[in-house]
N, C-alpha and C positions, 0 to 999 in steps of 0.2 A: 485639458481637452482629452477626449475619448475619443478612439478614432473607430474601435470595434474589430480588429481584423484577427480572426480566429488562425493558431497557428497548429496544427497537427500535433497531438501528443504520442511519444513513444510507446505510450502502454499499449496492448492490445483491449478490444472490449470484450476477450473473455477473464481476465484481469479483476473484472469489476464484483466484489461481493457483496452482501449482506452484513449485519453487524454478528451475528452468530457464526458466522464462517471464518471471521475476521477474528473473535475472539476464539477458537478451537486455533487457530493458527499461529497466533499470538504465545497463545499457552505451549504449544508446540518447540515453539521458537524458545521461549524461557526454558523450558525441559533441555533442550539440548544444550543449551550456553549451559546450564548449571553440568552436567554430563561431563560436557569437557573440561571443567576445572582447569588445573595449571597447565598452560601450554608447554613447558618445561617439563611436567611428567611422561610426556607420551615417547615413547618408547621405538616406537611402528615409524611414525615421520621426523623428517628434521624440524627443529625448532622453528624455522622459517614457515613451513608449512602447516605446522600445527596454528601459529600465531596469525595466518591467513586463514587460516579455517575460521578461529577463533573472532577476530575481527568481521568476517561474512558474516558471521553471525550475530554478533550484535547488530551489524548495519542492517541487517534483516527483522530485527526487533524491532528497531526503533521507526524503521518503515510503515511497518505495522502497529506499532503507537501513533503515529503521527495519521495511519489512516481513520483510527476511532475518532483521532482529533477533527480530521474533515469531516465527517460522517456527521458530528456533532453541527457544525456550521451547516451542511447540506440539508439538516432537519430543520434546521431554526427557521432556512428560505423555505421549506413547503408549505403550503396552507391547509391539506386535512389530513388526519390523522392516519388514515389507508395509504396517502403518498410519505409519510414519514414513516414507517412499517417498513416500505419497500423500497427507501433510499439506498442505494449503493454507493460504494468507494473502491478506486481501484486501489492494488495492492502492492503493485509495482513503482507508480507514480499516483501518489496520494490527492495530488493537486487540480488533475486533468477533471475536466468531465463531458460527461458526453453532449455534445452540440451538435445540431442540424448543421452541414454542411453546404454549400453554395451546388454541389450535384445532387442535393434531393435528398441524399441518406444523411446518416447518424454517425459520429465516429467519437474517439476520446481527443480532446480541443481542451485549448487554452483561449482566451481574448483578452 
């Protein structure tokens, strides 16, 4: 059974990119994880904080792997080719997408 009740997602809808902005961000994210190499080398913080750094960042990569992963679904559901071009995914929360709401507007939702 489906019941349909849309539950509000955390992301905001400026959040939402393109697949090119998605991939400059991505590469972004790889440049700095490779940067910071051994967490153990850094000199400036304690270990504890480097190793937090470190981990944000990966969880930040994988965020963003995970959103070309949606983007790829989100295209498969459009039907022409101009709404696949301009599919969006958010970046924060890769899962949400944007649904009409029960007040008339648009917001990032779950169902």
């Amino acid at each position: 059974m489906h019941d349909g009740v849309k539950i509000k997602a955390c992301a905001s809808a400026d959040t939402f990119r393109r697949e090119d902005r998605i991939r400059a961000h991505l590469e972004a994210a790889r440049e700095q994880v490779e940067q910071m190499g051994d967490p153990r080398s850094a000199e400036e913080v304690t270990s504890r904080v480097a190793k937090a750094r470190q981990r944000a960042m990966r969880e930040k990569q994988q965020r963003l792997e995970k959103a070309l992963g949606e983007l790829k679904k989100i295209r498969v559901s459009k039907s022409t080719k101009e709404e696949k071009k301009e599919a969006r995914v958010s970046l924060t929360d890769p899962e949400a997408r944007i649904m009409k709401q029960s007040d008339g507007g648009y917001a990032p939702s779950y169902n």
